[in-house]
Each structure stands twice: as structure tokens, then as C-alpha cells.
C-alpha positions in Angstrom: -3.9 -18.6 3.0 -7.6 -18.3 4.2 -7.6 -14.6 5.3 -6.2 -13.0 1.7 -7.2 -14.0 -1.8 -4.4 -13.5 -4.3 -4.6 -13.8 -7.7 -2.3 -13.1 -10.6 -2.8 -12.0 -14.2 -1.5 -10.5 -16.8 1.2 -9.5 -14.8 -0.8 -7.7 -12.2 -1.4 -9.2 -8.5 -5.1 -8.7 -7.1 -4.6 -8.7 -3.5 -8.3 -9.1 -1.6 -8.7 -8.9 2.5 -10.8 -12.0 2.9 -13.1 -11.3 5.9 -16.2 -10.2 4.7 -18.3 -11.3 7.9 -16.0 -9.1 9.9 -16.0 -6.1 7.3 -12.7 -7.0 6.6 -11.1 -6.2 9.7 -7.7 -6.8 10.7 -7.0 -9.9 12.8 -3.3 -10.9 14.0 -3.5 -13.8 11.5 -4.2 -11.5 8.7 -1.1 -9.4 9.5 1.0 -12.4 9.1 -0.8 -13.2 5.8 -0.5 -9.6 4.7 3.4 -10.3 5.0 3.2 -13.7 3.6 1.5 -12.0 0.6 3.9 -9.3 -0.2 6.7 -11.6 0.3 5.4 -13.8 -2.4 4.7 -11.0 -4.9 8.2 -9.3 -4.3 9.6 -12.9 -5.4 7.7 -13.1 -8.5 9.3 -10.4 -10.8 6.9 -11.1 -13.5 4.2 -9.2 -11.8 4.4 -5.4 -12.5 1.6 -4.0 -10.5 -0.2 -5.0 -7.1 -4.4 -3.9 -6.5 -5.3 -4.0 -3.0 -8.8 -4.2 -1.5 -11.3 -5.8 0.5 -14.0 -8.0 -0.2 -17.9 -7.1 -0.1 -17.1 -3.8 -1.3 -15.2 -2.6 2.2 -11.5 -1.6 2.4 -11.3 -2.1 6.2 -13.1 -1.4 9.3 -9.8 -1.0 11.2 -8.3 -3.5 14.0 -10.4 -7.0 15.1 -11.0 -5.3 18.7 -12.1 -8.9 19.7 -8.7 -10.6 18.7 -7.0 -7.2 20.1 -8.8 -8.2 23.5 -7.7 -11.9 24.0 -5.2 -12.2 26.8 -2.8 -14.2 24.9 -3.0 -11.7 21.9 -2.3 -8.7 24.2 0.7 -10.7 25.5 2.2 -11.4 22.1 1.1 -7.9 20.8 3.8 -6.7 24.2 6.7 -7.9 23.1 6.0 -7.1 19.3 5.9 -3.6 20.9 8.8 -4.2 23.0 11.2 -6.1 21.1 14.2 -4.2 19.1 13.3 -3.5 15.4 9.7 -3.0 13.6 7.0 -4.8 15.0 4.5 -7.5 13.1 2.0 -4.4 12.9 4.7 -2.2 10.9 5.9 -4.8 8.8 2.6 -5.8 7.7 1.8 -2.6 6.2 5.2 -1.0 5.4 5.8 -3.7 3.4 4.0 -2.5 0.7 5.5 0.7 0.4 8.9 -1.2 -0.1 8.4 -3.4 -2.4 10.0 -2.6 -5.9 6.1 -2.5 -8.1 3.2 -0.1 -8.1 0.4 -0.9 -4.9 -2.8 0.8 -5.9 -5.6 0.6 -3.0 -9.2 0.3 -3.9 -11.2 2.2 -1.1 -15.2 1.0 -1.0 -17.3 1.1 2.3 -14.9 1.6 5.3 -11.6 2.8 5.7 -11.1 3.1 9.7 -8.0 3.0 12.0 -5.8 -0.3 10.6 -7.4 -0.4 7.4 -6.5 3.7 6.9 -2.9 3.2 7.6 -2.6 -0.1 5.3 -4.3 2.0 3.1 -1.6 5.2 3.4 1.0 2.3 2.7 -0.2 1.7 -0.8 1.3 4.1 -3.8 -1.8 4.9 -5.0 -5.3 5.7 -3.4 -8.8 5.1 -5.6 -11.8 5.3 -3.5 -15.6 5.4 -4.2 -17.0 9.1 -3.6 -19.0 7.1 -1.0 -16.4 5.7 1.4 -15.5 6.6 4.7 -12.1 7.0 6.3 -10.8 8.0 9.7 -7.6 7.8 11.6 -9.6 5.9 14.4 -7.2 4.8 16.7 -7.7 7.2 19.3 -11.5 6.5 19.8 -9.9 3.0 21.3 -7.7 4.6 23.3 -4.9 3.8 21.1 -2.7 5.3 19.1 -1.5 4.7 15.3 1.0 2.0 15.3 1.5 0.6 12.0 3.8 3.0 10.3 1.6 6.0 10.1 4.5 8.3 11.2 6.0 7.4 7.1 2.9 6.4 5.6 1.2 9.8 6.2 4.1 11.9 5.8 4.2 14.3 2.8 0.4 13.7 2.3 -0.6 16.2 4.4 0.3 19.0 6.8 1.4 18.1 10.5 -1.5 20.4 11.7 -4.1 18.5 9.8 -2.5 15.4 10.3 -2.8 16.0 14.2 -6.4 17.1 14.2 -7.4 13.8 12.4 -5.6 11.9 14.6 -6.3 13.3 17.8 -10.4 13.9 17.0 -10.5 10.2 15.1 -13.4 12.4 13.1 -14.8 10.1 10.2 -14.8 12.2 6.9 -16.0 11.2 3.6 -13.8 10.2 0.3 -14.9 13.7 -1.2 -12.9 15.4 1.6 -10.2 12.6 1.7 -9.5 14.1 -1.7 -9.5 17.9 -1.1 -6.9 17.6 1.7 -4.7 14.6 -0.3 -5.4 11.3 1.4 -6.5 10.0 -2.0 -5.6 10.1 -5.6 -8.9 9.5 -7.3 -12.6 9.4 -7.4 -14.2 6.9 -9.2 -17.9 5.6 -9.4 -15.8 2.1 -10.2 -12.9 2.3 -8.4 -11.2 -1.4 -8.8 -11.8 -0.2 -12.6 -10.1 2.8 -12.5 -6.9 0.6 -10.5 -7.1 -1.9 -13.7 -6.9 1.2 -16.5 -4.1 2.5 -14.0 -1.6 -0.8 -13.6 -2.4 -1.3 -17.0 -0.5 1.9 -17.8 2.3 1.4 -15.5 2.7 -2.0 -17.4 3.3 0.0 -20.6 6.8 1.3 -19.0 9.9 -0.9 -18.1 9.5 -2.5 -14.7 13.1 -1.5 -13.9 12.3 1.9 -14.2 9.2 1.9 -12.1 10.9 0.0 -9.6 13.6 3.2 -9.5 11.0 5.4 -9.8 9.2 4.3 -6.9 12.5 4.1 -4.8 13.8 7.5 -5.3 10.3 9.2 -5.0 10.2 7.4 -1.5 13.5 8.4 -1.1 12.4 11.8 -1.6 10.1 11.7 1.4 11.9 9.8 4.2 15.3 9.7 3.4 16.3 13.1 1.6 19.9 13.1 2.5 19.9 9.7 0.1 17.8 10.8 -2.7 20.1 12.4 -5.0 23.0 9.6 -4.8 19.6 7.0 -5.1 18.9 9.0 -8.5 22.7 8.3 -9.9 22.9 4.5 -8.5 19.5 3.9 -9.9 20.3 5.6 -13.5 23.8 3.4 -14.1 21.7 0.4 -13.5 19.1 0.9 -15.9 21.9 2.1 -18.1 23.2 -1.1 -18.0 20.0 -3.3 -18.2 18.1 -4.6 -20.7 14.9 -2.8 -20.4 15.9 0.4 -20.6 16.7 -0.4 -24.2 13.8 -2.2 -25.0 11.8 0.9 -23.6 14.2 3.2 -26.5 12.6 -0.2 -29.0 9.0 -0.1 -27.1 8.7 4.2 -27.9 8.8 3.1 -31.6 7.5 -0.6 -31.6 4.7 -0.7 -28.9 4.4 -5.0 -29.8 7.9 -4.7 -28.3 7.8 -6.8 -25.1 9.9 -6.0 -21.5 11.8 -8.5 -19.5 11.0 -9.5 -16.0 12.1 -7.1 -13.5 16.2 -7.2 -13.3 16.4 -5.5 -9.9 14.8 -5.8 -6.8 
């Protein structure tokens, strides 16, 4: 891959947009990577924890208008908006709200339109009190795309959520945090992620991995929640790391297994 760097350690995956000359902005090409890239972490049940950012200290300055504007992009763009099912521009950021480990985005510089929604996908928001965010898509003439109607729901209220929307207004990280689009401030924010997935990585990947689907469940599928919660509990039951957890609590040297469960 040329448009993502990925790196693994220690059992968390630092995920890095790779256009710096382009303030990291998202191209069709780096859609299909961001895919690629989850894919290839889901597979890997050794990692525990996912950090997403962008290079040059910039999240995302939304969509590549340029690539947005070539003829034979707009075509192919059509029939992703046409065709049954999600599109490539869902997929590539809803996949990180489904897969079964912690995604903690690193917000620096610009947050705009795209790079806001992949943003909304992630668990976990830590941004410097300097960045700035907006829901951009209308200045374009557009509107959000690329899963915002589940990434943004339960973050805030659908009043707010319309104003920002509809006005594209560009607010600072300070406000981001009053009204709930992120976690955390932090002077060093991709410092901040590390002491974070390095506290998830204390707890049995099993159990953050049902964590994180009955909390989601929670928020878009209520109706499935509490049968999630049972289903969820027997497996662990029945695993390994639930008892090494029980060993962990007293024996912190104690080491989990990989992930049993997707």
C-alpha cells in the first residue's frame, strides 16, 4: 500500500493516512486501501488496539475534490451510489466501527468533511486543543455519504447534528469537546492514544471485542442488545481468557491469548 502506512507492535496497529502533500485527503484509491487495511487487521487477532491518524500532523482535509471531479471517477462513484448494498465510501469508514478491537483517532490540523466522518467511525476521539473539524460536505454541494447517519448517532442531538451539517461551520477541538464529538484533549494526542490502547491491552481481547459489540449494539440495533449481552457472556464463559482475566486480577505477569472470537 502507498496511500496508508501500517505498522504493528506490541499488539497495537498504527494506522497513518499517507498523503501529506495533499493534507491527507481522501482519494478513491485511499478508500480502497482504508478497506484493504482494516481487513488485514481484523485477520490478525494478535493485535488488540488500532491508532488512526494522518501524517504531517493532519487528520484529514476531507474528500480529494480533484479525484472527485475526474469524469471516470464521477462514473464509478454512480453506480457505487446506485448499486444495492453499502457503497465503497461507507465501507471504507464503517469498517472500523465493526471490527472486533478498540480504533482510537488522533485528531491534529484538519478534520473536514471525509476525514470528520472516518473520524466519527473510530471508538475513540483524541484531538489537539488546536484542530479544526467540520461536517463540510455541504459547502460542496454535497451531502454526508460515508455512514454519518450511524457514525454520528448517539454523539449528539439531531438538532445540533443538523445545524452542523447544514451550515458546514468550522469549529475548534475545544467546542468539539463541549458538545461530544471528541473524547479528549491532549497537548500530545497520538500519546495520550498510546497510554489509552495500552490500557485496553491490560483486559482480555475477548471481552473488549464484546464490549465493543453490545455497546454498538446499544446505539443502532437496540432491539438486539440485550440477547447480544447473553450470547456474548456464554462465550466468554466458555473461553480461555475470561479465566485468565480471574488469573491476570491476581497475577498481572499473567499473559492473554489471541482473540478467540471475531
Amino acid at each position: 500500500m502507498e496511500l496508508i502506512k501500517l505498522s504493528i507492535q506490541n499488539g497495537i496497529a498504527e494506522v497513518r493516512l499517507n498523503r501529506p502533500e495533499k493534507r491527507n485527503a481522501m482519494s478513491f484509491a485511499l478508500l480502497r486501501e482504508l478497506i484493504v487495511t482494516a481487513k488485514t487487521i481484523e485477520k490478525d487477532r494478535h493485535i488488540r488496539c488500532v491508532i488512526l491518524k494522518g501524517e504531517a500532523q493532519v487528520f484529514s482535509a476531507g474528500i480529494d475534490l480533484s479525484d472527485l471531479n475526474n469524469p471516470k471517477n464521477r462514473a464509478y462513484a454512480a453506480w457505487e451510489l446506485i448499486k444495492p448494498g453499502e457503497s465503497l465510501f461507507q465501507k471504507a469508514f464503517l469498517i472500523w466501527q465493526r471490527l472486533p478491537i478498540p480504533v482510537i483517532a488522533v485528531l491534529e490540523g484538519y478534520c473536514f468533511g471525509a476525514g470528520m466522518q472516518l473520524a466519527l467511525a473510530a471508538d475513540i476521539r483524541i484531538a489537539h486543543p488546536d484542530t479544526q473539524l467540520s461536517i463540510m460536505e455541504s459547502r460542496w454541494g454535497l451531502v454526508p455519504d460515508m455512514g454519518l447517519t450511524r457514525s454520528l448517532k448517539g454523539l449528539v442531538g439531531p438538532d445540533l447534528a443538523k445545524e452542523l451539517t447544514l451550515s458546514a461551520r468550522i469549529f475548534d477541538a475545544q467546542y468539539a469537546k463541549t458538545v461530544g464529538l471528541v473524547t479528549h484533549l491532549a497537548d500530545e494526542p497520538h500519546q495520550a492514544a498510546e497510554h489509552l490502547a495500552v490500557e485496553f491491552l491490560q483486559r482480555s481481547p475477548d471481552a473488549v471485542a464484546a464490549a465493543k459489540s453490545v455497546l454498538n449494539a446499544m446505539e443502532h440495533a437496540p432491539h438486539r442488545a440485550l440477547r447480544l449481552e447473553k450470547l456474548w457472556q456464554l462465550k466468554l464463559l466458555l473461553g480461555k481468557n475470561s479465566r485468565l482475566a480471574r488469573q491476570k486480577d491476581k497475577h498481572p505477569e499473567v499473559e492473554f491469548l489471541p482473540r478467540q472470537y471475531k
